[in-house]
Backbone as a printed PyTorch tensor [residue, N CA C, xyz], in Angstrom:
tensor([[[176.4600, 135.2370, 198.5190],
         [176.7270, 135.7980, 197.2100],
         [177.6310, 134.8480, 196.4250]],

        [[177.7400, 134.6980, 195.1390],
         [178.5480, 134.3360, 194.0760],
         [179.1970, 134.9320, 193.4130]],

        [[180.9900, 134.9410, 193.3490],
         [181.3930, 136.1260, 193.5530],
         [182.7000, 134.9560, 192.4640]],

        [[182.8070, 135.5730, 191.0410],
         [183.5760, 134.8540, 190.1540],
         [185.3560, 135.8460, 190.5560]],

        [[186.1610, 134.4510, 190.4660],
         [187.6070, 135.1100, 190.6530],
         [188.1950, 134.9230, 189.1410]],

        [[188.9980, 135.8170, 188.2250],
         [189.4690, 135.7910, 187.0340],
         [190.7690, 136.7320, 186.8110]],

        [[191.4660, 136.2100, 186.5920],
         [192.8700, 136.8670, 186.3500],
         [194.0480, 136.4730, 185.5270]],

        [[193.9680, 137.0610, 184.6310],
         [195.0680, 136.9900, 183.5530],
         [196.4310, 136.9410, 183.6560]],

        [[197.6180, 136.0440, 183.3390],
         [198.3140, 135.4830, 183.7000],
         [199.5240, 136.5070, 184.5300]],

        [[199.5190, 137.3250, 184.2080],
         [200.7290, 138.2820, 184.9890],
         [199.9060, 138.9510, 186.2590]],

        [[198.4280, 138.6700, 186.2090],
         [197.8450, 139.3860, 187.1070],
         [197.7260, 138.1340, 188.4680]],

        [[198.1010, 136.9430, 187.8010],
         [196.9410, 136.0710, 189.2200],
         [197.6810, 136.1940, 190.4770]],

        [[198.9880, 136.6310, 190.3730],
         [199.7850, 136.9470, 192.0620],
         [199.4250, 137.9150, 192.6870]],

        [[198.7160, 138.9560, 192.0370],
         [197.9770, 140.0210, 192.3130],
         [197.0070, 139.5870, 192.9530]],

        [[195.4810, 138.3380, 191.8860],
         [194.3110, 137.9510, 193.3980],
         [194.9200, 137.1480, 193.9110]],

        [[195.8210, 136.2260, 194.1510],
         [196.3150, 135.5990, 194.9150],
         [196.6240, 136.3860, 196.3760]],

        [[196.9960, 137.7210, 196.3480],
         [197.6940, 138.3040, 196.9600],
         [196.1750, 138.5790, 197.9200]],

        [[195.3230, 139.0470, 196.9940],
         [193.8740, 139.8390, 197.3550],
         [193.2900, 139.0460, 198.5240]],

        [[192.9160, 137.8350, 197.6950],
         [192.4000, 136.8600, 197.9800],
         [192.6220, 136.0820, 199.6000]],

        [[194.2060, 136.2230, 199.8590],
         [194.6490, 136.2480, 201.2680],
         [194.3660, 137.1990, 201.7700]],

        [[194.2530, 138.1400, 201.7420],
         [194.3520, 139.2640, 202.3920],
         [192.7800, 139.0360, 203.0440]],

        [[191.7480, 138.7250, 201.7170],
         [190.6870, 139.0170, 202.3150],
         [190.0510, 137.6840, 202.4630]],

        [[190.7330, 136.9340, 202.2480],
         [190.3280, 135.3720, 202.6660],
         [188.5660, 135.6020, 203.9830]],

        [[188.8900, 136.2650, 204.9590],
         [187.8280, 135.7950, 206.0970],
         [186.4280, 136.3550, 205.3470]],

        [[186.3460, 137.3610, 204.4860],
         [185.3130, 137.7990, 203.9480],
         [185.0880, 137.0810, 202.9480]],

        [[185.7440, 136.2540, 202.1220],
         [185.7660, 135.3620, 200.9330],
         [185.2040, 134.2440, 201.1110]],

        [[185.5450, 133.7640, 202.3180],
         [185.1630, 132.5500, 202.8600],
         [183.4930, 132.5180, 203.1490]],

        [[183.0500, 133.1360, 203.1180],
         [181.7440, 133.7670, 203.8500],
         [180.7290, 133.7020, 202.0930]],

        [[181.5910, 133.4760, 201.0200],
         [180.8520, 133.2970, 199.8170],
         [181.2050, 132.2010, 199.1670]],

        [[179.7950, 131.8530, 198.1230],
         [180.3690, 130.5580, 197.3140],
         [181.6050, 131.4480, 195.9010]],

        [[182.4600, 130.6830, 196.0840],
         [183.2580, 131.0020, 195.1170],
         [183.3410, 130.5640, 193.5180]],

        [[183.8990, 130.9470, 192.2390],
         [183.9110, 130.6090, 191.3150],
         [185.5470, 131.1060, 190.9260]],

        [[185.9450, 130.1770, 189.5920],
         [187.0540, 130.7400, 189.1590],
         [187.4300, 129.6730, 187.6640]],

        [[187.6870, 130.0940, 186.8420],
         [188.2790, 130.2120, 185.5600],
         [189.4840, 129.0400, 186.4660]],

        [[190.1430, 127.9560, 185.6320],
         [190.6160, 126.7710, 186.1970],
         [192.0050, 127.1870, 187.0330]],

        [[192.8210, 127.6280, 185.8100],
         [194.5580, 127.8770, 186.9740],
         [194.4160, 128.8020, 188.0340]],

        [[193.5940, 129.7270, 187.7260],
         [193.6150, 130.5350, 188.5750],
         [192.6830, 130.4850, 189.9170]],

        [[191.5230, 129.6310, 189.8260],
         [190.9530, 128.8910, 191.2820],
         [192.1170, 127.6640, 191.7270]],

        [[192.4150, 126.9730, 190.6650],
         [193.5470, 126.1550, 191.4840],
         [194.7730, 126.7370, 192.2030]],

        [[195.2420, 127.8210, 191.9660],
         [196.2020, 128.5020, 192.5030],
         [196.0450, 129.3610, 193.6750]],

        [[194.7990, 129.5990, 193.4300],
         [193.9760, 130.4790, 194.8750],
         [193.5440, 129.3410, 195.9720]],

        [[192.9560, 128.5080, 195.2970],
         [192.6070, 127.4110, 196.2890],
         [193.5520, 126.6700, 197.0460]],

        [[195.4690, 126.7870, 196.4220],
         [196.1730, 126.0450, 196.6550],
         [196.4260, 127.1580, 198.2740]],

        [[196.6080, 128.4290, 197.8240],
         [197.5100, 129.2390, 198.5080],
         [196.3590, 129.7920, 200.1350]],

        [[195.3490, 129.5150, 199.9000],
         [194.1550, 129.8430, 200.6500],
         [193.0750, 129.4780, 201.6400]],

        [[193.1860, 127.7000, 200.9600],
         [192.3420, 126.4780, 201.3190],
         [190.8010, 127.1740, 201.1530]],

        [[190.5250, 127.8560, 200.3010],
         [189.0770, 128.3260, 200.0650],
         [188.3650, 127.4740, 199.2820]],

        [[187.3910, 127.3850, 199.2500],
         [186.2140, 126.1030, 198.3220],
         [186.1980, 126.7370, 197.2850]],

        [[186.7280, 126.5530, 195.9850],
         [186.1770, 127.1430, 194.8150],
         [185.8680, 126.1450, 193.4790]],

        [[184.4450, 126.4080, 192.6610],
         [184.0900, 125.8460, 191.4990],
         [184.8880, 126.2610, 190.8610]],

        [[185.7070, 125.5770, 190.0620],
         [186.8230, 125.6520, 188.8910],
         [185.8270, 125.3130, 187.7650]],

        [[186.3260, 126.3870, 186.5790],
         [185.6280, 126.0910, 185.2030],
         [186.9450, 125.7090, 184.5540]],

        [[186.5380, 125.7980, 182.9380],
         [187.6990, 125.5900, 182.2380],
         [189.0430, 126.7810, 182.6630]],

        [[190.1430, 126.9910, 181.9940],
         [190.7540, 127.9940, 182.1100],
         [189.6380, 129.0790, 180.4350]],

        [[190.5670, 130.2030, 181.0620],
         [189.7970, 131.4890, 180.8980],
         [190.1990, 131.3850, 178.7510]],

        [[191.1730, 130.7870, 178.2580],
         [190.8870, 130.8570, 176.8520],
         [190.2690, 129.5910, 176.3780]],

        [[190.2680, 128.7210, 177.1040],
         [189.1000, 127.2170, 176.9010],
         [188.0210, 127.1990, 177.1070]],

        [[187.0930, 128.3810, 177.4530],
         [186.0640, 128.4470, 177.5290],
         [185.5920, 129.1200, 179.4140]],

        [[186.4630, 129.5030, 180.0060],
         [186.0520, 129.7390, 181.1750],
         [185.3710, 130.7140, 181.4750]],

        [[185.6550, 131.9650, 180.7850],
         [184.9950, 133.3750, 180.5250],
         [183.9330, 132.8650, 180.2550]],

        [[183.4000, 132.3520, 179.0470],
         [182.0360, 131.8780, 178.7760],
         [181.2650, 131.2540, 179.8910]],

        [[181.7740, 130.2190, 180.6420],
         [180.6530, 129.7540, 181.2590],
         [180.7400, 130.8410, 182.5930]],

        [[181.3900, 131.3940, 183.3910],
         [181.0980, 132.4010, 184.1190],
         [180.1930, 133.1870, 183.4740]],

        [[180.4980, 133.5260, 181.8930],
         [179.7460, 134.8840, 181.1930],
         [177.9120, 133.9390, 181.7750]],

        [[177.5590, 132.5350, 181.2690],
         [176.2580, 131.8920, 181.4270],
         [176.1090, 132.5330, 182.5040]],

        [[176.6620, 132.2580, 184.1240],
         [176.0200, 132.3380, 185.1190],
         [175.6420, 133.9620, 184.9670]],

        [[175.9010, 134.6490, 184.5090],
         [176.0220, 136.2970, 184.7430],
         [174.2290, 136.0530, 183.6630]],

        [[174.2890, 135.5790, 182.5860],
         [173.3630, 136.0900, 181.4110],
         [172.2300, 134.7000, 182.3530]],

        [[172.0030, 134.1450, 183.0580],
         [171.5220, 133.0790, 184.0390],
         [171.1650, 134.1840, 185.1400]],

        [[171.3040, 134.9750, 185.6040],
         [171.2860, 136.0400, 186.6190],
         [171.9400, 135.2270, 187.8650]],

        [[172.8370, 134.4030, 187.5680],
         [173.6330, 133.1930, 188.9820],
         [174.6420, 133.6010, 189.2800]],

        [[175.1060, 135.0790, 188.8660],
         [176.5160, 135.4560, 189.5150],
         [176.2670, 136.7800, 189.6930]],

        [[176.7420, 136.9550, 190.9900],
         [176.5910, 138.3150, 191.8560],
         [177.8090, 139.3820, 191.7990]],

        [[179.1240, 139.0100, 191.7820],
         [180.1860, 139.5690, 191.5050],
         [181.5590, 139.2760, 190.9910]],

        [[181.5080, 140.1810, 190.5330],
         [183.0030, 139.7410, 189.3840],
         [184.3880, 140.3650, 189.9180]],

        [[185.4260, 139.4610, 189.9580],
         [186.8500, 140.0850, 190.3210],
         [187.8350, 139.6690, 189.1970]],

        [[187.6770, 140.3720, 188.0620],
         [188.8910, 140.1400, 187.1600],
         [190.1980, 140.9950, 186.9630]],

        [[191.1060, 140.8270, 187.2440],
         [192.6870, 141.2590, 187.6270],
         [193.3290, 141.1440, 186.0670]],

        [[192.7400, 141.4900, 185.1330],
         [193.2050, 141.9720, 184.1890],
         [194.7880, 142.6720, 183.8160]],

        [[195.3660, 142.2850, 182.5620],
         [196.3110, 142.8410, 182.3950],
         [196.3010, 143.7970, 181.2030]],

        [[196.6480, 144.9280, 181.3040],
         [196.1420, 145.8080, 180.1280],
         [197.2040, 145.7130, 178.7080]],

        [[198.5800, 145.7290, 179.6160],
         [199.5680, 146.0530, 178.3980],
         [199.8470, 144.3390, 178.0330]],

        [[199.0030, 143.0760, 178.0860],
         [199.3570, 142.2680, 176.9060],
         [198.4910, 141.6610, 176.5780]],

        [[198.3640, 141.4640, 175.5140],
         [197.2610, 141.3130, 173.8020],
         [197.0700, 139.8560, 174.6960]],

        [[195.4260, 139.3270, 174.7950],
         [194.7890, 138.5660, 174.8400],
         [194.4720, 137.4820, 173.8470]],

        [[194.9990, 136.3950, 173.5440],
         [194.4500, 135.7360, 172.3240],
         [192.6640, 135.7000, 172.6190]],

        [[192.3810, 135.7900, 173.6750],
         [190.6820, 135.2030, 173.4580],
         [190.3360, 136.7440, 174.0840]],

        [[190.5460, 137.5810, 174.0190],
         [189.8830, 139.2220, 173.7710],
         [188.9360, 139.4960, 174.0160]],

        [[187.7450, 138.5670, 172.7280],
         [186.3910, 139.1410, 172.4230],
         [185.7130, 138.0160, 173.5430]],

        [[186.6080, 137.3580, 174.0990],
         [185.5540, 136.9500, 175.4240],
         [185.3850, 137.0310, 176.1520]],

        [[186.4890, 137.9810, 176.6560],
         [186.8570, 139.1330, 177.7430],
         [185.7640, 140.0000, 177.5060]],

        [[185.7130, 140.6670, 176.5880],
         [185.1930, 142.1140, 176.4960],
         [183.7290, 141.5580, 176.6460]],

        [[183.1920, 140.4230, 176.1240],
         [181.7950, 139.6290, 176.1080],
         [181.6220, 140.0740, 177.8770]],

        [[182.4920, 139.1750, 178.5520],
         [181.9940, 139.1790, 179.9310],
         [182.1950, 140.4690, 180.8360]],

        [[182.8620, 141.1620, 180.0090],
         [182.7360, 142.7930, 180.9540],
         [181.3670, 143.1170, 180.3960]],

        [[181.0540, 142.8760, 179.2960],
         [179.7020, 143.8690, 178.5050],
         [178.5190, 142.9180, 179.2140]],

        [[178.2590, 141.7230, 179.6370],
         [177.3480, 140.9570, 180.5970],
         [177.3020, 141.6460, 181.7120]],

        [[178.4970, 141.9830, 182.2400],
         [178.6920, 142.4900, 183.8010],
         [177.4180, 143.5300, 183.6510]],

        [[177.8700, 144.4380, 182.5300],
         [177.1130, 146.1130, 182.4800],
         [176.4050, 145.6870, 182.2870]],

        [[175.3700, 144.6910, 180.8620],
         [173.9350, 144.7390, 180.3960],
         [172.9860, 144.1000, 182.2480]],

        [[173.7030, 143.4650, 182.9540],
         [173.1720, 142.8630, 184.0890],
         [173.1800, 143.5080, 185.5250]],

        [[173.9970, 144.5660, 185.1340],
         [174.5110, 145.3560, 186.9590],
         [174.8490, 143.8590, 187.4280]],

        [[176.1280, 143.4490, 187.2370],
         [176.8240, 142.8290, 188.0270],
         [178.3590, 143.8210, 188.5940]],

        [[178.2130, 143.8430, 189.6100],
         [179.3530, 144.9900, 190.1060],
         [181.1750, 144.2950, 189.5950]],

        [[181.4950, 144.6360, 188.7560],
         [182.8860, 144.2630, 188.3580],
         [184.3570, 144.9890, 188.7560]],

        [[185.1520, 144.4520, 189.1810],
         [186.5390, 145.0810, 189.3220],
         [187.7330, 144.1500, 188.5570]],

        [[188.3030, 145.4630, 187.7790],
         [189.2370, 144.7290, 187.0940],
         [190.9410, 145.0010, 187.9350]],

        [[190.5170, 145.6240, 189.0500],
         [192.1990, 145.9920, 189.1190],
         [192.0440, 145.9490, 190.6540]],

        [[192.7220, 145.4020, 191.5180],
         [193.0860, 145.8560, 192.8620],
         [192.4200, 146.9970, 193.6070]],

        [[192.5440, 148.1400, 193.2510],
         [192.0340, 149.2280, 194.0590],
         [190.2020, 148.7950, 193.7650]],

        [[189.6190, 148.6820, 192.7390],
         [188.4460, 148.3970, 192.7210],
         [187.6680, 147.0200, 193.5910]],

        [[188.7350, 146.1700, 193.6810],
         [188.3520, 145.3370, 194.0320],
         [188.0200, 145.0590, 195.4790]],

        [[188.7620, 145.9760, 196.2810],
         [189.0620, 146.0970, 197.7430],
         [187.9840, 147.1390, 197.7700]],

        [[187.4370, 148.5760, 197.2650],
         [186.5770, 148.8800, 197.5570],
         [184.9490, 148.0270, 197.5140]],

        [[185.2490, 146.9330, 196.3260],
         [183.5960, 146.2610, 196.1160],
         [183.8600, 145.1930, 197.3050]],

        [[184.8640, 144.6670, 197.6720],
         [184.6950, 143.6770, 199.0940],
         [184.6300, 144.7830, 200.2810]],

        [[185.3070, 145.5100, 200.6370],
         [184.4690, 145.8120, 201.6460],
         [183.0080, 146.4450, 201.6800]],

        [[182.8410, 146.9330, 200.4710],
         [181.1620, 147.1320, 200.2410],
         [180.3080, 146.2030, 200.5620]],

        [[180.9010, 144.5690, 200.0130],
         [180.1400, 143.3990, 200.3760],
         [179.8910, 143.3210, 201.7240]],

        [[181.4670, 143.1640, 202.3940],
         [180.9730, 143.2050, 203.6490],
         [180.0620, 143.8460, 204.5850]],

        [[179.8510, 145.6520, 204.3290],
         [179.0920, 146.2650, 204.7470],
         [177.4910, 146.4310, 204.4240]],

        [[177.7290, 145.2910, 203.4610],
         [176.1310, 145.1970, 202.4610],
         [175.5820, 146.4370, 202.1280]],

        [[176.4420, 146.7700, 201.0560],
         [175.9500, 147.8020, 199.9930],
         [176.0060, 147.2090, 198.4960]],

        [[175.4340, 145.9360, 198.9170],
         [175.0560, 145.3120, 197.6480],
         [174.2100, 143.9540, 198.0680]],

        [[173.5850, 144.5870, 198.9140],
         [172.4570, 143.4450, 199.3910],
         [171.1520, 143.5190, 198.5350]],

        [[171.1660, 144.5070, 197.3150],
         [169.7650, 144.7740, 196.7240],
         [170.1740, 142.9240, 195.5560]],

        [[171.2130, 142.4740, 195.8420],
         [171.4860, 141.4300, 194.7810],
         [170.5540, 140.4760, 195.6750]],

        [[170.7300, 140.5050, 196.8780],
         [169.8850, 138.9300, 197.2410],
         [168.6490, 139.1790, 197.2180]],

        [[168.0230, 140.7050, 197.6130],
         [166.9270, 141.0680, 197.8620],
         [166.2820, 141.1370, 196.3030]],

        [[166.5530, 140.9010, 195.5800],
         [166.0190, 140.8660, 194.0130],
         [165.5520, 138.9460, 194.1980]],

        [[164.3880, 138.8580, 193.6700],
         [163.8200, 137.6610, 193.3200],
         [164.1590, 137.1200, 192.0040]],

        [[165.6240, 136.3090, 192.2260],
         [165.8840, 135.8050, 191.0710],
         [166.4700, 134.9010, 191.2490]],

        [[166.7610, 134.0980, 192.3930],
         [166.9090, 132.1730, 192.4960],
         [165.2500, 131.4170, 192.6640]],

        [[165.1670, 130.7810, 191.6290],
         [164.3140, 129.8230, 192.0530],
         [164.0360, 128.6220, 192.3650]]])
């Protein structure tokens, strides 16, 4: 699976935190991440991850491609609610991709730990079983 990591700046100690925790199941996928925040996971983790731009330089967007590409399977964004986003509408772009695509998204901790261990138990194996790498 392809499984994008994204987290907004008061949030990334939060997947950082995740991310160890669930490192052995993480490892087991190709990873993605918006730039500081794969470099900071990658630092604390030693996990393989594709770094894009950071998330107001364009990183949301090209994660948003792989999603509107049907090339990304799951989303972990650690969102912060109580502070104003300068790049907003590209946030809300890549939550509204998640939905128009059934890409399974978690924006907060508790969601996120229920969709990894779902992964693990493959209750979201209808993603590989769909004919859509070619």
């Amino acid at each position: 699976m392809k499984i994008a990591l994204i987290a907004h700046d008061r949030k990334k100690d939060n997947l950082i935190q995740f991310a160890i925790a669930y490192r052995d199941i993480l490892k087991e996928h190709d990873l993605y991440a918006t730039g500081t925040t794969g470099t900071m996971i990658e630092a604390e983790t030693a996990l393989p991850i594709t770094k894009f731009r950071s998330g107001p330089l364009g990183g949301d967007q090209q994660i948003g491609a792989m999603i509107a590409n049907n090339d990304m399977d799951m989303v972990f964004f650690f969102r912060d609610p109580l502070t104003a986003q300068p790049h907003e509408p590209d946030v809300m772009a890549l939550v509204r991709l998640c939905d128009l695509y059934h890409i399974p998204l978690a924006t907060n901790m508790g969601t996120a730990e229920i969709l990894l261990k779902g992964l693990k138990e493959g209750f979201v194996d209808w993603r590989i079983l769909e004919e859509r790498r070619k």
